[in-house]
N, C-alpha and C positions, 0 to 999 in steps of 0.2 A: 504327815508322819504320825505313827500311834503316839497315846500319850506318855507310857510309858518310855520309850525313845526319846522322845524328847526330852523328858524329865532326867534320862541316862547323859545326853548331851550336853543340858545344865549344866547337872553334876560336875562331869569332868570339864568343862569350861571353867566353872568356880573352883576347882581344883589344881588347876594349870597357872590359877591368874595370883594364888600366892602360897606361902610356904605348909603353914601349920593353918587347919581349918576347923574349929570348933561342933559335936555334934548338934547343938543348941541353934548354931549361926545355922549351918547349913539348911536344918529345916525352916528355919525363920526366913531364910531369900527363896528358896525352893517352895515355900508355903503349902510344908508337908509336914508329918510326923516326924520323930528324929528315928523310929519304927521302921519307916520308907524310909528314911535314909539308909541304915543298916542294911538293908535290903537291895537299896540300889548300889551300895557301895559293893556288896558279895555278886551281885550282876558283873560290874566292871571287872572284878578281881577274876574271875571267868572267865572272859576277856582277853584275859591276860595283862590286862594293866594293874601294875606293880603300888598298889592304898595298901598305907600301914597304918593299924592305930595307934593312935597316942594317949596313952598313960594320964590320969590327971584328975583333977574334983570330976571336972566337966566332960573329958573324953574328946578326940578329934579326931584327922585324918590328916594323912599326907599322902602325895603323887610322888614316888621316888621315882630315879630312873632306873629304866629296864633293862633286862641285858637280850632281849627278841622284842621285836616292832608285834607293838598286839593293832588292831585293827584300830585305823584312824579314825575319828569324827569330828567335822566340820561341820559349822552352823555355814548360811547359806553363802553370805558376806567372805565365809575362810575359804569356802571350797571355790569360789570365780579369782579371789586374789590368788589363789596355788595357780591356777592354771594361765592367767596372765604371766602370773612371773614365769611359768615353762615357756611359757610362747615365745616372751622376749630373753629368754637364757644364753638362745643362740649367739648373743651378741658381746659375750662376757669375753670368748676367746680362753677360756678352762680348758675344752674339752671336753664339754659336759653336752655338746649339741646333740647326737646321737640319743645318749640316756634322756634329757628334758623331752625329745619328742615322743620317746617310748612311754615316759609317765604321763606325759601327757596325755596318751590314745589311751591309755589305763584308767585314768579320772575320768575323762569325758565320757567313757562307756558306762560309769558306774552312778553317772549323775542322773539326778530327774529333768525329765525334759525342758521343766522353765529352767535349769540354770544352763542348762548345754545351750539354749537358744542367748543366754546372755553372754557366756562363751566367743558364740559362734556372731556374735554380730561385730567383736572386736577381731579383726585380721590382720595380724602384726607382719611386715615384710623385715624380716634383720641382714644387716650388713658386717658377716664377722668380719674381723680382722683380716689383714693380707696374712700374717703368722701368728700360728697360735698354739700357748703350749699344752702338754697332755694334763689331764686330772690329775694323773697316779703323779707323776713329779711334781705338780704344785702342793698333793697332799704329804708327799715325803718332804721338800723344802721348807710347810709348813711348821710341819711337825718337829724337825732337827731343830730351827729358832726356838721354839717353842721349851723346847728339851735342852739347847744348850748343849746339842752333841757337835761335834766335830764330822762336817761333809767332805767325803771325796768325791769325785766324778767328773766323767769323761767330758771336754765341754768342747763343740763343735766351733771353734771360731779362731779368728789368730792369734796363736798361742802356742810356744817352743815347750810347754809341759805339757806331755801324753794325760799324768792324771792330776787334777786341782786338790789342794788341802785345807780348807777354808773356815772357818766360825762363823757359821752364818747366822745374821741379826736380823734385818727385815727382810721381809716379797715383798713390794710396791709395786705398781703399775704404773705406765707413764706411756701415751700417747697409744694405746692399744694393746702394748708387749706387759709382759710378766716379768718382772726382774729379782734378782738377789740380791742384797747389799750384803758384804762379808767380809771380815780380814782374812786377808790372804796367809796363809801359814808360808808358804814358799816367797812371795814376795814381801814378807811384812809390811802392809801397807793393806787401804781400805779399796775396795775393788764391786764391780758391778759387773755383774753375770746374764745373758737375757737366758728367761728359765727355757724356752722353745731350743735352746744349743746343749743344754745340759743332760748329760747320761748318768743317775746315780748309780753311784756302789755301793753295797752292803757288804759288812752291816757299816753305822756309824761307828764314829770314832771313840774317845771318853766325850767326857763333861767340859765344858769350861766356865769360867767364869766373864761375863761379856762385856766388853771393852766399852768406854762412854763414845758415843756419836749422836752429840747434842743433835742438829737438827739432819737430820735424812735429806728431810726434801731441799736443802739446799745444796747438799754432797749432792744429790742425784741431778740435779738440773745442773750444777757445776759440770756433769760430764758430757753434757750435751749442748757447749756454750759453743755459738756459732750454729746450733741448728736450732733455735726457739726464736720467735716472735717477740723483742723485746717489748714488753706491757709496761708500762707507766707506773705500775699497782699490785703488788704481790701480796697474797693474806693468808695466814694458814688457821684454820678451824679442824673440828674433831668431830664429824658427824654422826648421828645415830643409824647409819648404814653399811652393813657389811662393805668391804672393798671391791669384791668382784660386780656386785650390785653398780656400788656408784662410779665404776670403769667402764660401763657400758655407756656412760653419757658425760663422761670425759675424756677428750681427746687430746688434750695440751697440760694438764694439770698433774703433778706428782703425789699416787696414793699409798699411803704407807698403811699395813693391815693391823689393826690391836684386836684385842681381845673383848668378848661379851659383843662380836658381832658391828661393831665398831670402826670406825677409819681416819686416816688423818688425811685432808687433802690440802696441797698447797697449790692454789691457782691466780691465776694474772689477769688486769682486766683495763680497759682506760681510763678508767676512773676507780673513785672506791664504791660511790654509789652502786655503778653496775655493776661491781664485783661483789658489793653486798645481795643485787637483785639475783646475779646471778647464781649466787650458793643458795637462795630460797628456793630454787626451782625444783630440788632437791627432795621437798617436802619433809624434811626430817628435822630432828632436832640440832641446834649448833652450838657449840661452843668457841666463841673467838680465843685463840691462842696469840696473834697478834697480826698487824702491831692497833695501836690505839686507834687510827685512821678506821679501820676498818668497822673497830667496834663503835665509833661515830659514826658512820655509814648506816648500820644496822638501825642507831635511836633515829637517825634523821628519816628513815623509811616506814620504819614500826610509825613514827608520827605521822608520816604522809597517808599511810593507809588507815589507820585509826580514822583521821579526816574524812578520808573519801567513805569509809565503813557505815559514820553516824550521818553522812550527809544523804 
């Protein structure tokens, strides 16, 4: 790669990774003029990516967001993790299979030969879902939660109402499907939707303000009592992984979607130990929500592996 490029892909790397970036700093890690920087910064701006300066003794930069996708850059590490994750997308049950393989063939043609050969030597076989619902509904049911508007629509299942009126609180996943969790306006009472049956109307309804439904994932496994595996060992943590991400590698477990890309999962196991091993598998971060058992499970493991780490 020229050097200039490269030094462009620095840049916005160190640009990406925090808010407000100092003219001083930036040539002190880039181990450039603050001159070159100036210079590389009106490159990107070109580009089309949206560096504003900041005011100040010292003078800075920011990477705000843009309202048009200017052209991407990956270092070599970002651009083989994009294209694992298209390969194995098929498996989310979104909707999104079609589009993942289109970007996919999009990236791969545009890569240089050593990473398409690192690409090409992982060959992912996915097994979507038996039902799976569309993108366009999960991004409209997202977004209604989200907003606190009022959903109606058409919802394919058994049910003596033509159209639903709902306040919808969470999407979670549960055993490969996409669901709603919502108060029913016509029933008054808490209700669970599979998103694959659901026909939205527009537009939304008002605003409301959303009712407390302490925990989800025990409303949501409550409706499925008599078709689960009773497990010995139930734990709910908050992992550093999108929801549709960590649905593709659980099949029994109830995921509730939060915000900043984030998820809650509640799953079951024989024990606590393997139910601790088995949320590691995950590789992300966790936060134990409860109960106490589990978060013993986690130090009793953390020490076993320290052990075997220094031995």
């Amino acid at each position: 790669m020229p050097k200039t490029s490269a030094r462009l892909l620095s840049l916005l790397s160190l640009l990406q990774a925090r808010r407000d970036w100092p003219g001083a700093l930036l040539a002190e890690r880039l181990e450039i003029s603050q001159r070159t920087v100036r210079r590389d910064v009106d490159r990107l701006r070109e580009l089309g990516y949206p560096i504003q300066a900041i005011k100040g003794p010292d003078g800075g930069y920011r990477l705000d967001a843009g309202t048009e996708l200017p052209p991407l850059l990956f270092d070599d590490d970002q651009a083989v993790a994009v294209a694992v994750a298209l390969q194995i997308a098929t498996t989310a049950g979104a909707g999104i299979e079609e589009a993942a393989a289109r970007a996919l063939t999009t990236i791969r043609q545009v890569m240089p030969a050593r990473l398409r050969h690192r690409i090409d030597t992982l060959q992912v076989t996915a097994i979507a879902p038996p039902l799976q619902a569309d993108s366009a509904v999960l991004m409209t049911l997202s977004a209604a939660v989200h907003a606190c508007e009022v959903l109606r629509f058409d919802y394919d299942g058994r049910d003596d109402l033509p159209v639903r009126r709902v306040q919808p609180h969470h999407l979670v996943t549960r055993a490969g499907r996409w669901y709603l969790v919502a108060w029913d306006l016509d029933r008054d009472d808490w209700r669970t939707f599979r998103a694959d049956k659901i026909t939205p109307r527009t537009p939304t309804g008002p605003r409301f303000t959303p009712r407390d439904l302490e925990d989800v994932a025990a409303f949501v496994t409550s409706r499925f009592q008599g078709s689960d595996t009773g497990w010995a060992c139930y734990g709910e943590v908050i992992l550093d992984r999108p929801a549709a991400e960590t649905a593709r590698y659980t099949r029994d477990g109830v995921i509730e979607e939060l915000d900043d890309g984030r998820c809650r999962l509640t799953l079951g196991s024989w024990s606590w130990t393997a139910l601790a091993a088995t949320l590691g598998r995950f590789d992300a971060g966790i936060e134990v929500v409860g109960p106490a058992e589990l978060r013993e499970a986690f130090a009793r493991l953390a020490a076993r592996y320290a052990q075997a780490a220094s031995g």
